[in-house]
C-alpha positions in Angstrom: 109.7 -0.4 60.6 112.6 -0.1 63.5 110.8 -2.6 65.0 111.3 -5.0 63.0 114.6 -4.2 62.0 115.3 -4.2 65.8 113.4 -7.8 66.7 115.8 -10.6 67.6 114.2 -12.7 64.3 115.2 -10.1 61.8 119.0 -9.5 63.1 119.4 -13.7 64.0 118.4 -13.4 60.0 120.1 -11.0 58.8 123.3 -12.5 60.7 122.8 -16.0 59.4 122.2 -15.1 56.1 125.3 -12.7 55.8 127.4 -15.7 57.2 125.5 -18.3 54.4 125.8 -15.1 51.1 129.6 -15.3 52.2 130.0 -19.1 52.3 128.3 -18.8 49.1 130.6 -16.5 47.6 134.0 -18.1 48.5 133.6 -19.9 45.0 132.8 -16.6 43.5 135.9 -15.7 45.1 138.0 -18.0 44.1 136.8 -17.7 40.2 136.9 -14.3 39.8 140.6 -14.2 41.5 141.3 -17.5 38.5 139.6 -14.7 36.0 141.6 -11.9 37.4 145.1 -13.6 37.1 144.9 -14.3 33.4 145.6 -10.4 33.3 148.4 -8.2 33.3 149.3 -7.8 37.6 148.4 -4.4 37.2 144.8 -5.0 36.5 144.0 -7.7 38.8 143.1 -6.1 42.0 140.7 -3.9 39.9 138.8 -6.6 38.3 138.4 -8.2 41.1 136.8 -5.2 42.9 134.1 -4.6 39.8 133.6 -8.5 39.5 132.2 -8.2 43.3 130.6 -4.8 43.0 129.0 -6.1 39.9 127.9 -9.2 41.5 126.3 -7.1 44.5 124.4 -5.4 41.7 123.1 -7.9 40.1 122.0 -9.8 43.2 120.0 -7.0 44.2 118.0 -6.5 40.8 117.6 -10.1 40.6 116.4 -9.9 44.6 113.8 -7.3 43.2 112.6 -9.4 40.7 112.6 -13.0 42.5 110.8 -10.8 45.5 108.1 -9.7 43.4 107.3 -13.0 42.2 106.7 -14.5 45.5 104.5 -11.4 46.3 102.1 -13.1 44.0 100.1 -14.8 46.2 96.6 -15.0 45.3 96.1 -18.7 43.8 95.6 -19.1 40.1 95.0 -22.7 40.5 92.8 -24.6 42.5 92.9 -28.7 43.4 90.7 -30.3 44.9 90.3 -34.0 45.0 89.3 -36.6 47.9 93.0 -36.8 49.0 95.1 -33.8 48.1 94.1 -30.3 48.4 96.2 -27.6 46.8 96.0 -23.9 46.2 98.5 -23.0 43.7 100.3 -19.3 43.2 103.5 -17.9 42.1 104.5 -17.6 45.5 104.2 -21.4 46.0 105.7 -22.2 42.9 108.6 -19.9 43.2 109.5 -21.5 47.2 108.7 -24.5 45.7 111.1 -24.8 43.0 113.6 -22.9 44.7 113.5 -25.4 47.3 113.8 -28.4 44.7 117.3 -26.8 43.3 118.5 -25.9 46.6 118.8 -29.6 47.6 120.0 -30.5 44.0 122.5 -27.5 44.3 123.7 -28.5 47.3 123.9 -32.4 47.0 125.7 -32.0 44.0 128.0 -29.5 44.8 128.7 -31.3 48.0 129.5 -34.7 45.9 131.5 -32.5 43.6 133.6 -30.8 45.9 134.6 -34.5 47.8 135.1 -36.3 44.5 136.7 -34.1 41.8 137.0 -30.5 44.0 138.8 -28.8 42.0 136.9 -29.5 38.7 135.3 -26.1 38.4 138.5 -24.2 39.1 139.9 -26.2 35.8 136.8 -25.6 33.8 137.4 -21.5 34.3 140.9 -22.0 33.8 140.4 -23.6 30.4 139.3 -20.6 29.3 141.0 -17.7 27.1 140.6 -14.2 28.9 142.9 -11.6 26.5 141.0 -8.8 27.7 139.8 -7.0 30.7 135.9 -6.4 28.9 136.4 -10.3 28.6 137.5 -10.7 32.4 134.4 -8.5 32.9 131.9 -10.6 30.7 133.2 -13.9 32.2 132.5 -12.6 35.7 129.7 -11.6 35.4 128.2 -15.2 33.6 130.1 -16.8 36.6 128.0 -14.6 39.3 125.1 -15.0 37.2 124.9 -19.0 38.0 125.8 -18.3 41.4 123.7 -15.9 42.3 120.6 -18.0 41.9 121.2 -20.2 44.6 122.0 -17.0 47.0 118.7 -14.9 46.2 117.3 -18.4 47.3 118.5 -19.0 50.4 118.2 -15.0 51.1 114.4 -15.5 50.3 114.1 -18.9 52.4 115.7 -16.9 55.2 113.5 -13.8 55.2 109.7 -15.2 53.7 107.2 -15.1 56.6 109.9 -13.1 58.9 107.1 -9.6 57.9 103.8 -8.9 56.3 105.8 -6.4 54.6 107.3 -7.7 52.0 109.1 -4.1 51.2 111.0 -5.1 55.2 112.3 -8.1 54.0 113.5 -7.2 50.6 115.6 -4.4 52.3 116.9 -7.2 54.8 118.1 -9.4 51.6 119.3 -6.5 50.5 121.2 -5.4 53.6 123.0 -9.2 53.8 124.0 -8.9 50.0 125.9 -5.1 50.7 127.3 -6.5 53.8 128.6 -9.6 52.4 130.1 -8.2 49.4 131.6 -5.5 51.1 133.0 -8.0 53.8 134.4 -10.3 50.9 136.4 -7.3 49.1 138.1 -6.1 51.9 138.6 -9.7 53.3 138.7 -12.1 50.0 142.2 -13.4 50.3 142.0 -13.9 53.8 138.5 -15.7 53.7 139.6 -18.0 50.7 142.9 -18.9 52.7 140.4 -19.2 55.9 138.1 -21.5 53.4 141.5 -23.6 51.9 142.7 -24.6 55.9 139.2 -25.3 56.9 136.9 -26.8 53.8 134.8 -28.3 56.5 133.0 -24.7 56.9 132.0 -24.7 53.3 131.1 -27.9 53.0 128.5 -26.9 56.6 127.0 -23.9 54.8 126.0 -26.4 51.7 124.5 -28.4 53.9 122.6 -25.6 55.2 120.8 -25.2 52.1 119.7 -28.5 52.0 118.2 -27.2 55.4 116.7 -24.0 53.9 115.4 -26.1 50.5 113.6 -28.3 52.9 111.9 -25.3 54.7 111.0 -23.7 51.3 109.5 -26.9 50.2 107.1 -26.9 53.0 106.6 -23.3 53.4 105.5 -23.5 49.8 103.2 -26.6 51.0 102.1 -24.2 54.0 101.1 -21.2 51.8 99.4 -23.5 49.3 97.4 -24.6 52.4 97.9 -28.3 51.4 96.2 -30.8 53.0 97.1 -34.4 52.5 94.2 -37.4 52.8 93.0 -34.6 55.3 96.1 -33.6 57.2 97.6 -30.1 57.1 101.1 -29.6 55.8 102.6 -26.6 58.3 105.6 -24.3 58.4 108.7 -24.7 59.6 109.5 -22.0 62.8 112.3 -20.6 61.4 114.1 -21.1 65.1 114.9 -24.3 64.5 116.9 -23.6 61.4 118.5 -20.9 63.5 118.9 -23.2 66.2 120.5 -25.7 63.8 123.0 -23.6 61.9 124.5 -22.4 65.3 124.9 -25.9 66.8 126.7 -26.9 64.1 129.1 -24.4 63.8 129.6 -24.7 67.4 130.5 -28.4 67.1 132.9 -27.0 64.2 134.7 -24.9 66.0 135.0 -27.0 68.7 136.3 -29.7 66.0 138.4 -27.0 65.1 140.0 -26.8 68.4 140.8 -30.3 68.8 143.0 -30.9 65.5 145.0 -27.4 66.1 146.8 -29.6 68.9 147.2 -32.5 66.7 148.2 -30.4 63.7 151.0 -28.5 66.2 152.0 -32.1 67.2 
């Protein structure tokens, strides 16, 4: 077990994925702190603080449950024709589907965000809180829809990384504590990091068209399709780490060309 937890894959994981659940959560920030205001000054700091703890808890039951599912992977189905050969589980379906609304996910929110980006701020706003249970209630639907595409990219990060599938569940899990505990100690200043660099966000949604790609064929991979005879293999998961840290080292490079311009 401390091997694993030690190798250089399961912390470049476990480090990427912390950076992506946080990226991820910035408009979980932002919502819960639009939820939070609508209540006397008083309560807002503590609603915000259950809204994340809550969120962490319910990422971690649903990471038990998605988990289990993609332990299923004896094939339930079989095809078999003279050009396609599948073998079709839970496991494949789950990656495979996960994959599919990662790239939607992503697209859209990416389209959304450079069209009309402050459309789901004025959707949350729109609506009556008079209560902190309703503050509560609301948060919790909000982290709900949100959480779906984390537990996805956390299992897209972590499938294949053991044999054990108990090791990477506790990794997931691990990312998720971190993150949330990085984000309530830090959520104002990562939001205002976020607002004066949009850039970032907009690079860790284009991540998970990355890591909805991957899932896509690693579902492909586990269903050991062949297509008019050819094999359908994984993805190393190097080169999505290899990937995500080129990219953020062109942004912060970017980054350090417009402070001068900025200053002048």
């Amino acid at each position: 077990m401390l091997e694993f937890f030690t190798s250089s894959d399961a912390i470049f994981a476990l480090i990427t994925l912390t950076f992506l659940e946080i990226i991820l959560g910035i408009d979980n920030i932002v919502f819960i702190s639009i939820a939070a205001n609508k209540l006397p000054e008083e309560q807002r700091g503590k609603v915000t603080n259950i809204g994340l703890l809550l969120a962490m808890v319910q990422r971690v039951v649903l990471l038990f449950f998605v988990s289990f599912l993609v332990g299923l992977s004896k094939p339930f189905k079989i095809i078999d024709t003279n050009w396609l050969h599948l073998e079709i589980s839970w496991q494949a379906l789950i990656l495979f589907g996960g994959g599919l609304f990662l790239i939607y996910k992503s697209t859209s929110e990416i389209r959304e965000k450079v069209e009309t980006p402050s459309h789901d701020e004025d959707e949350v706003k729109g609506k009556k809180i008079k209560s902190f249970q309703q503050a509560i209630v609301q948060i919790l639907i909000i982290d709900f829809i949100f959480s779906i595409d984390s537990i996805l990219t956390a299992v897209g990060m972590t499938n294949g990384l053991s044999n054990n599938q108990n090791y990477n569940l506790i990794l997931m899990i691990v990312a998720v504590v971190i993150s949330i505990a990085i984000m309530i100690g830090f959520a104002n200043k990562i939001r205002q990091f976020i607002e004066q660099n949009p850039s970032i966000q907009i690079l860790g949604l284009s991540f998970l068209i990355l890591i909805g790609f991957m899932l896509i064929t690693e579902a492909a991979h586990l269903s050991h399709t062949k297509i008019l005879g050819n094999t359908v293999g994984a993805i190393p998961k190097g080169y999505l780490y290899f990937a995500i840290a080129f990219s953020l080292f062109v942004e912060f490079l970017n980054n350090k060309t417009r402070k001068p311009k900025i200053k002048k």
